[in-house]
N, CA and C atoms as an extended XYZ file, in Angstrom:
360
Properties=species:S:1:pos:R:3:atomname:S:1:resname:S:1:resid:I:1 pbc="F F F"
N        -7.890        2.194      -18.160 N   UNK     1
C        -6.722        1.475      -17.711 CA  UNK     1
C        -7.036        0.818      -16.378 C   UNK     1
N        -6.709       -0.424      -15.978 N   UNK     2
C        -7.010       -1.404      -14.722 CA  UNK     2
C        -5.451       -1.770      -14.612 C   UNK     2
N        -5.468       -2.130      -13.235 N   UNK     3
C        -3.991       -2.484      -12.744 CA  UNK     3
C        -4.059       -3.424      -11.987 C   UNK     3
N        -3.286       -4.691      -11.488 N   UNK     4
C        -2.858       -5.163      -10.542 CA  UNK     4
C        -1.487       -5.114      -10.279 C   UNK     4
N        -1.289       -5.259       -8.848 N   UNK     5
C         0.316       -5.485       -8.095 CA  UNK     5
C         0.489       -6.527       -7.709 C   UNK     5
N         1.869       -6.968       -7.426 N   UNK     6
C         2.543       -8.370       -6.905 CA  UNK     6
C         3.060       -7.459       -6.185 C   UNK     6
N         4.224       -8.410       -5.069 N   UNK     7
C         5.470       -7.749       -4.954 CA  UNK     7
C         6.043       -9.132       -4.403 C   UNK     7
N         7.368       -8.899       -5.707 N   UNK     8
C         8.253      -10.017       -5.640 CA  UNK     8
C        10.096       -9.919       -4.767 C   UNK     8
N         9.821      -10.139       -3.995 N   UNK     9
C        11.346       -9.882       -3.228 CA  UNK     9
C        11.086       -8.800       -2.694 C   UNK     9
N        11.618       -7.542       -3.079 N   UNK    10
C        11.474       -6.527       -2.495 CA  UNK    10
C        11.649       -5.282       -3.910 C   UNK    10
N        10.242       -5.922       -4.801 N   UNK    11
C        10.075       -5.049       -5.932 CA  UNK    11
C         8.501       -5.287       -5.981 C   UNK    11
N         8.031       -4.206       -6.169 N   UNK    12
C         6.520       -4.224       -6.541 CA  UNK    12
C         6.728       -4.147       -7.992 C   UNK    12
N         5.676       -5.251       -8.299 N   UNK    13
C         5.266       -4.965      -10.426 CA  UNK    13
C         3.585       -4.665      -10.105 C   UNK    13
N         3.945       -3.577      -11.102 N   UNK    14
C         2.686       -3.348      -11.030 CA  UNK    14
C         2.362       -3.398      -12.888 C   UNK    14
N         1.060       -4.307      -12.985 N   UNK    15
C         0.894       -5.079      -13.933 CA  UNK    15
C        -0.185       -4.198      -14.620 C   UNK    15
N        -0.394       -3.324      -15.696 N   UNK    16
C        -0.961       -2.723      -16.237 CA  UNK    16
C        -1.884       -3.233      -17.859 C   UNK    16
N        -3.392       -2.857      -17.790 N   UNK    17
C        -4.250       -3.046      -18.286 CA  UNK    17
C        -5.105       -2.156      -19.211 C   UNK    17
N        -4.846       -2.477      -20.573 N   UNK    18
C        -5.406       -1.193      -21.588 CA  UNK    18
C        -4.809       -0.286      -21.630 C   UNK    18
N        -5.107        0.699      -22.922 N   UNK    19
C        -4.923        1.813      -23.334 CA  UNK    19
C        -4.425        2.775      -22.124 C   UNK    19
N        -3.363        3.639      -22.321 N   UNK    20
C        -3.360        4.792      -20.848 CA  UNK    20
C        -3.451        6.053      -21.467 C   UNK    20
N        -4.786        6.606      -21.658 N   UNK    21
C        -5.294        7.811      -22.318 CA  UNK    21
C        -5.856        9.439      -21.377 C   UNK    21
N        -5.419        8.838      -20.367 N   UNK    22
C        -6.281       10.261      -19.686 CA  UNK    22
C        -5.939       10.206      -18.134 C   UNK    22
N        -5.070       10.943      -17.562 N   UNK    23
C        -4.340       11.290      -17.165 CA  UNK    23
C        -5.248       11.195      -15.808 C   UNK    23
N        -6.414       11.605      -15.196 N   UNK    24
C        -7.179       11.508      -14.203 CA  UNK    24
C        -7.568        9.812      -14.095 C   UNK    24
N        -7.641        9.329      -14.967 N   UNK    25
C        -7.722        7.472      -15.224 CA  UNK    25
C        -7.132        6.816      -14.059 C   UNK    25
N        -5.124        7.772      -14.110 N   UNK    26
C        -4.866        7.178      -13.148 CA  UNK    26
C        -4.631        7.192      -11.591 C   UNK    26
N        -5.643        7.648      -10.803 N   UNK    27
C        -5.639        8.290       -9.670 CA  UNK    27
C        -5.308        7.267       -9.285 C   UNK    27
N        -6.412        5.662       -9.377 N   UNK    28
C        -5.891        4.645       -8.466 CA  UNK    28
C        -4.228        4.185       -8.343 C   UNK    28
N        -4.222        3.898       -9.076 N   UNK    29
C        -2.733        3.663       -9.731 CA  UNK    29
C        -2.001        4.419       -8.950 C   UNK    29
N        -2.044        6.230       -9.166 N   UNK    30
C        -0.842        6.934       -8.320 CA  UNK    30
C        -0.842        6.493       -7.096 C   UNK    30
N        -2.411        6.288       -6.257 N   UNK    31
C        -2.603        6.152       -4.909 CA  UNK    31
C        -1.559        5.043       -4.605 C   UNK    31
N        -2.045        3.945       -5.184 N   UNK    32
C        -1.013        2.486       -4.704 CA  UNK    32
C         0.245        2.682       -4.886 C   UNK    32
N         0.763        3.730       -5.934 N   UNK    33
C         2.270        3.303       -5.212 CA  UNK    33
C         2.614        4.168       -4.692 C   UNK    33
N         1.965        5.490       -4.352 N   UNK    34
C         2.522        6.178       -2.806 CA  UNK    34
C         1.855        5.203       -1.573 C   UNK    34
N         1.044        4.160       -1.682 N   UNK    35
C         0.977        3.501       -0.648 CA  UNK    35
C         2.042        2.758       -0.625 C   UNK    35
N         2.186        2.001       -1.255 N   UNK    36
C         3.667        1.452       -1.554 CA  UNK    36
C         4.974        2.096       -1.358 C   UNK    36
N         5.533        3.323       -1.288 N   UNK    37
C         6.030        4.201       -0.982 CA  UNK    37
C         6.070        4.665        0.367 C   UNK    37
N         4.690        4.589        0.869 N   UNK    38
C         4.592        4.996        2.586 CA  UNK    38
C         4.950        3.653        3.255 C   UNK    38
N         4.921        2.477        2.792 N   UNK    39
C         5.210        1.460        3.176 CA  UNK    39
C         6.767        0.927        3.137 C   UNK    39
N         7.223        1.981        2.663 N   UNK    40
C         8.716        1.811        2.189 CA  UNK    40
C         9.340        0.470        1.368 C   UNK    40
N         8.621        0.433        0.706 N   UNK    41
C         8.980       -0.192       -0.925 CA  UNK    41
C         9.353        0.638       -1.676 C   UNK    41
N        10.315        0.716       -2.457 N   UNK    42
C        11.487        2.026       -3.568 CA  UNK    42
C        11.400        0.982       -4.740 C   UNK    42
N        11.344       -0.027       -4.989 N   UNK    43
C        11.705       -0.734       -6.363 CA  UNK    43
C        10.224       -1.436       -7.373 C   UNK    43
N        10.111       -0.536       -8.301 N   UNK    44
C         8.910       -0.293       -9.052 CA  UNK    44
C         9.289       -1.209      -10.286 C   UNK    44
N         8.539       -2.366      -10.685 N   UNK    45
C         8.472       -2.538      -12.339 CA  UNK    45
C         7.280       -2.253      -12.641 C   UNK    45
N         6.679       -1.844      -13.790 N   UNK    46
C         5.683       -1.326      -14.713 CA  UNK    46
C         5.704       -2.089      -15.611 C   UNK    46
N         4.691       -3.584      -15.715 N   UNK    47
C         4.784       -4.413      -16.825 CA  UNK    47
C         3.590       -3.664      -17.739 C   UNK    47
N         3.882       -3.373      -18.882 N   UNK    48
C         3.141       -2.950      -19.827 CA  UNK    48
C         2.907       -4.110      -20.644 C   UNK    48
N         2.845       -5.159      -20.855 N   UNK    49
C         2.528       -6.063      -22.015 CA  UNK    49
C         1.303       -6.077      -22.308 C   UNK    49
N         0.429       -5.722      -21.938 N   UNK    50
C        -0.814       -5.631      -22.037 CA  UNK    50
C        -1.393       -4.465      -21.876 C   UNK    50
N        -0.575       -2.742      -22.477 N   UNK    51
C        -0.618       -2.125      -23.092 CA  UNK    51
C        -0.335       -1.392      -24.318 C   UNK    51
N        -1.531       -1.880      -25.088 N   UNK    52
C        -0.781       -1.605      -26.678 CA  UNK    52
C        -0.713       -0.199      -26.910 C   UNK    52
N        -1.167        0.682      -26.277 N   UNK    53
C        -0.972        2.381      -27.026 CA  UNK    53
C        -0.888        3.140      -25.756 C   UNK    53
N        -0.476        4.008      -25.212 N   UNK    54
C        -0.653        5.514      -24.878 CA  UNK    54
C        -0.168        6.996      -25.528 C   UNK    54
N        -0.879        7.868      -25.351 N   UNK    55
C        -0.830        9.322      -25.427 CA  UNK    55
C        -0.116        9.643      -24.816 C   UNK    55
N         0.209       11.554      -25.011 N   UNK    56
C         1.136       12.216      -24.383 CA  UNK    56
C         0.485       12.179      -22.615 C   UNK    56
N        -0.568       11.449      -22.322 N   UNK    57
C        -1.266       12.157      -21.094 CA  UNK    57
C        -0.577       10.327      -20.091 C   UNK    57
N        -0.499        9.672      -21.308 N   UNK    58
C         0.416        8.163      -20.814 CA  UNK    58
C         1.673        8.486      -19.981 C   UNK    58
N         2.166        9.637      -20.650 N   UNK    59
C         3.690        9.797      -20.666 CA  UNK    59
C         3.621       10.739      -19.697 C   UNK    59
N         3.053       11.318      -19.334 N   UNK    60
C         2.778       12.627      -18.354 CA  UNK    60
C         2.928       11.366      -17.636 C   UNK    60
N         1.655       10.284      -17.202 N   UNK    61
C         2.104        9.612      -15.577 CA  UNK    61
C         2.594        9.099      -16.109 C   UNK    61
N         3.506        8.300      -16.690 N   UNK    62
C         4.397        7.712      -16.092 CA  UNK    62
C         6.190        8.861      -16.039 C   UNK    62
N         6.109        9.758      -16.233 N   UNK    63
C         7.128       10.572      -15.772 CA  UNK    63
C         6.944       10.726      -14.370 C   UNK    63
N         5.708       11.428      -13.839 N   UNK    64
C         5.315       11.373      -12.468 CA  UNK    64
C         5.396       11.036      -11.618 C   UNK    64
N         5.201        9.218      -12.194 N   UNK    65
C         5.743        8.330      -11.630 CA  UNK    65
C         7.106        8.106      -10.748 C   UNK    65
N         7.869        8.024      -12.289 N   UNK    66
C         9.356        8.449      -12.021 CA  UNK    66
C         9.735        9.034      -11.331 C   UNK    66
N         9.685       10.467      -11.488 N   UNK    67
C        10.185       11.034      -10.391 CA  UNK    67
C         9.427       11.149       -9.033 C   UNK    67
N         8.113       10.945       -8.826 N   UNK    68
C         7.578       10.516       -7.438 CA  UNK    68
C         8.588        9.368       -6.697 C   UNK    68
N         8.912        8.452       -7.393 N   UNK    69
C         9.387        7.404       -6.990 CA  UNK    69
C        10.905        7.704       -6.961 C   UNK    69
N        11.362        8.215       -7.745 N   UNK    70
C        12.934        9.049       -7.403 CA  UNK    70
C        13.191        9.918       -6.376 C   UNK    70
N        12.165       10.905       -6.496 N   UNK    71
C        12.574       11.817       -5.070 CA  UNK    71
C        11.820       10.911       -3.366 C   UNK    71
N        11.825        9.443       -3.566 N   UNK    72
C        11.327        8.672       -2.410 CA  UNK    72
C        12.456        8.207       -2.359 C   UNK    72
N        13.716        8.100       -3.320 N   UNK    73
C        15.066        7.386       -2.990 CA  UNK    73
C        15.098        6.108       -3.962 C   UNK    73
N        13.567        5.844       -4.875 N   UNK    74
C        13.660        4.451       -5.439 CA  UNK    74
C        13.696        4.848       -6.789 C   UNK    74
N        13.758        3.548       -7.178 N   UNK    75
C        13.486        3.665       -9.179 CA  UNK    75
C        12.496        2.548       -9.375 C   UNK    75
N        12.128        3.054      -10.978 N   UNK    76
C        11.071        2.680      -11.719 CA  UNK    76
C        11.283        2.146      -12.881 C   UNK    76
N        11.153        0.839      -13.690 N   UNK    77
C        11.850        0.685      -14.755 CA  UNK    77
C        10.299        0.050      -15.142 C   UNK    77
N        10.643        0.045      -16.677 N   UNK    78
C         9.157       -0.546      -17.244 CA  UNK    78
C         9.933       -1.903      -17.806 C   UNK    78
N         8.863       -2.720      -18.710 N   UNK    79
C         8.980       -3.938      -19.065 CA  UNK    79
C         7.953       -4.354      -19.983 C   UNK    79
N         8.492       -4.902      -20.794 N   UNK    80
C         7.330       -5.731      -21.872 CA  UNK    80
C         6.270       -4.554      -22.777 C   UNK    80
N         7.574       -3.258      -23.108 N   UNK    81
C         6.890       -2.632      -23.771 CA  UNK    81
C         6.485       -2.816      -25.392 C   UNK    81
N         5.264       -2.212      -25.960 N   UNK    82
C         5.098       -2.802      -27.341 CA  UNK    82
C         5.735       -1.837      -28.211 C   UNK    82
N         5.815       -1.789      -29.313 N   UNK    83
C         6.671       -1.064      -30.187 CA  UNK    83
C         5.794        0.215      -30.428 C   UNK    83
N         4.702        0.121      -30.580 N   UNK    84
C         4.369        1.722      -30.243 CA  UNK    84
C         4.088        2.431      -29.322 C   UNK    84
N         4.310        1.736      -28.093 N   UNK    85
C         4.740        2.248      -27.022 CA  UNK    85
C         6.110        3.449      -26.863 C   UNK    85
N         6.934        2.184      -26.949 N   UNK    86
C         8.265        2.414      -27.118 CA  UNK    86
C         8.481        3.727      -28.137 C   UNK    86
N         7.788        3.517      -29.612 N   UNK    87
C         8.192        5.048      -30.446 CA  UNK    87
C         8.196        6.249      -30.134 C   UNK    87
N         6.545        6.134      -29.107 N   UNK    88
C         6.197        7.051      -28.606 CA  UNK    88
C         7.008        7.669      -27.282 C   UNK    88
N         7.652        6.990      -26.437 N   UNK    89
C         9.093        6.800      -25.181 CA  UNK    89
C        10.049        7.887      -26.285 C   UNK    89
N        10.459        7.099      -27.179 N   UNK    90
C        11.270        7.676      -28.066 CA  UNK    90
C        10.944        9.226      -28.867 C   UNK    90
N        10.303        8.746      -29.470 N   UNK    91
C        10.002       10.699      -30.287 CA  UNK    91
C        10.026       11.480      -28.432 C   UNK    91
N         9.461       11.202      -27.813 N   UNK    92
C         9.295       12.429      -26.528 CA  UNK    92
C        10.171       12.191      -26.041 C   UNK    92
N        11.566       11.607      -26.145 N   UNK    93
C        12.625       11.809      -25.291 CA  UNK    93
C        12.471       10.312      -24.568 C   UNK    93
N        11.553       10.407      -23.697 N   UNK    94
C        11.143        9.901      -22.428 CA  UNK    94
C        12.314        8.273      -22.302 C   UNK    94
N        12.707        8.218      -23.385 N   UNK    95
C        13.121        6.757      -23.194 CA  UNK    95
C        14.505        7.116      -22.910 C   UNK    95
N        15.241        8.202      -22.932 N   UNK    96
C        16.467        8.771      -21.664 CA  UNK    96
C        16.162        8.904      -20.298 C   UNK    96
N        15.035        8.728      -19.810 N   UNK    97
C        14.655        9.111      -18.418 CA  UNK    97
C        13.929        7.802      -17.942 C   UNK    97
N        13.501        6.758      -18.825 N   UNK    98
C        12.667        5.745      -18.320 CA  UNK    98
C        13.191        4.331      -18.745 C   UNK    98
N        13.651        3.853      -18.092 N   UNK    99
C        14.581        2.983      -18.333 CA  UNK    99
C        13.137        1.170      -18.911 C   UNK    99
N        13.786        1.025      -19.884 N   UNK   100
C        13.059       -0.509      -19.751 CA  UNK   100
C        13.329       -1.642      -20.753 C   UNK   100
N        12.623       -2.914      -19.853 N   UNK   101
C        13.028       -3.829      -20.094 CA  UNK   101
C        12.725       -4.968      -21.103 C   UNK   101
N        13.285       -6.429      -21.547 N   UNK   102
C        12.184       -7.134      -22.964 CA  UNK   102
C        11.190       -7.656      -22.066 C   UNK   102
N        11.813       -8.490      -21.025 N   UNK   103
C        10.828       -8.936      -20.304 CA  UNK   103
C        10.572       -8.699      -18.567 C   UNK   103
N         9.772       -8.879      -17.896 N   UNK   104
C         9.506       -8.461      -16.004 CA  UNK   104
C        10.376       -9.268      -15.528 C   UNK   104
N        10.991      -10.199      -15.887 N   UNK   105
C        12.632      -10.759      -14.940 CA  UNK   105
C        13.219      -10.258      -14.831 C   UNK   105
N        13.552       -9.485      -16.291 N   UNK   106
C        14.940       -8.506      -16.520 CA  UNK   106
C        14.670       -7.803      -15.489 C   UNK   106
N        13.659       -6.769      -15.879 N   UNK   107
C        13.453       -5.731      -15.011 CA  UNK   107
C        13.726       -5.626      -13.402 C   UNK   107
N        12.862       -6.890      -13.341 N   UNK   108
C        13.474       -6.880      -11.763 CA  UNK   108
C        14.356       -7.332      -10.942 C   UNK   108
N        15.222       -8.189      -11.926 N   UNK   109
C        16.776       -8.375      -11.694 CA  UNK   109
C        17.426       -7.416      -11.917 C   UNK   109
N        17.024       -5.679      -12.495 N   UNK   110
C        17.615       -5.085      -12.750 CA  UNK   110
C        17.755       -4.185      -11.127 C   UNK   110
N        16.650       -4.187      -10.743 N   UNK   111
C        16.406       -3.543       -9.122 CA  UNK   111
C        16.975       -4.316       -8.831 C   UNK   111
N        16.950       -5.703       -8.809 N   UNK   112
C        18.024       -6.541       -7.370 CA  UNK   112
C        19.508       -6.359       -7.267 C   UNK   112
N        19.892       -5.796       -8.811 N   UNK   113
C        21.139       -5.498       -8.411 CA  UNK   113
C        21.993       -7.185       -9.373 C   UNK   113
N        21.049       -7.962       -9.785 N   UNK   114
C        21.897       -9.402      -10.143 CA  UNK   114
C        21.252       -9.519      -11.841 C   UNK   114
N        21.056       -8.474      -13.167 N   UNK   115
C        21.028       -8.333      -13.928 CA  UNK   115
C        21.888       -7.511      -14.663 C   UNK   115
N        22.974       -7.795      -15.368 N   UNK   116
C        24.186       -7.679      -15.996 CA  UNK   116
C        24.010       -6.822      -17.485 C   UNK   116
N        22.599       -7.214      -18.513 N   UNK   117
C        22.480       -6.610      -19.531 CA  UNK   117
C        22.194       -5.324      -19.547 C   UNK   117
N        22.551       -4.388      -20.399 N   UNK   118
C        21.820       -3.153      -19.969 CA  UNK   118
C        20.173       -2.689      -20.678 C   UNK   118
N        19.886       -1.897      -20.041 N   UNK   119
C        18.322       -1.433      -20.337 CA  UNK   119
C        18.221       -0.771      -21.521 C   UNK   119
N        17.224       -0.424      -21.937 N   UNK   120
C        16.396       -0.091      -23.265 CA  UNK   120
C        16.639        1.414      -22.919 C   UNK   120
């Protein structure tokens, strides 16, 4: 898994790359957004479009995530997930706890506070 970040307004996307299979994969990843976090940025999108699969070890970080980024005071919403993504959100629950979006506008009109539809 490879990542890049933006940060648009006052939301970091962090733009995700390949498969998310193994749970140590994502050290870089955790690092940047507790840097992001120490920097006091709270508003996370997770564009997945350009992840077609993860495992239960997917879902481990990005719960982690979540609540890393919850008990900092912020939220985390994903975006541009693929459908077996999403099943997999679903059979584990996870898609009551992880909010997301069709596309990275939504999402981050959903942090600004000026997106009206509701989430996935």
């Amino acid at each position: 898994m490879e990542f890049e970040d933006a940060v648009i307004g006052d939301v970091v996307v962090v733009i995700l790359h390949g498969k998310i299979m193994a749970y140590e994969d994502s050290l870089p990843l955790r690092e940047r957004l507790k840097e992001h976090l120490d920097s006091e940025m709270t508003k996370f999108v997770i564009d997945m479009a350009d992840v077609p699969w993860m495992n239960s070890e997917g879902i481990g970080l990005l719960a982690t995530a979540v609540a890393t980024v919850g008990k900092a005071g912020g939220r985390l919403v994903l975006a541009n997930i693929s459908k077996k993504v999403e099943s997999v959100l679903t059979i584990t629950k996870c898609d009551a706890i992880i909010k997301h979006y069709d596309s990275r506008e939504a999402a981050v009109a959903s942090l600004s506070g000026s997106y009206s539809d509701s989430a996935h």
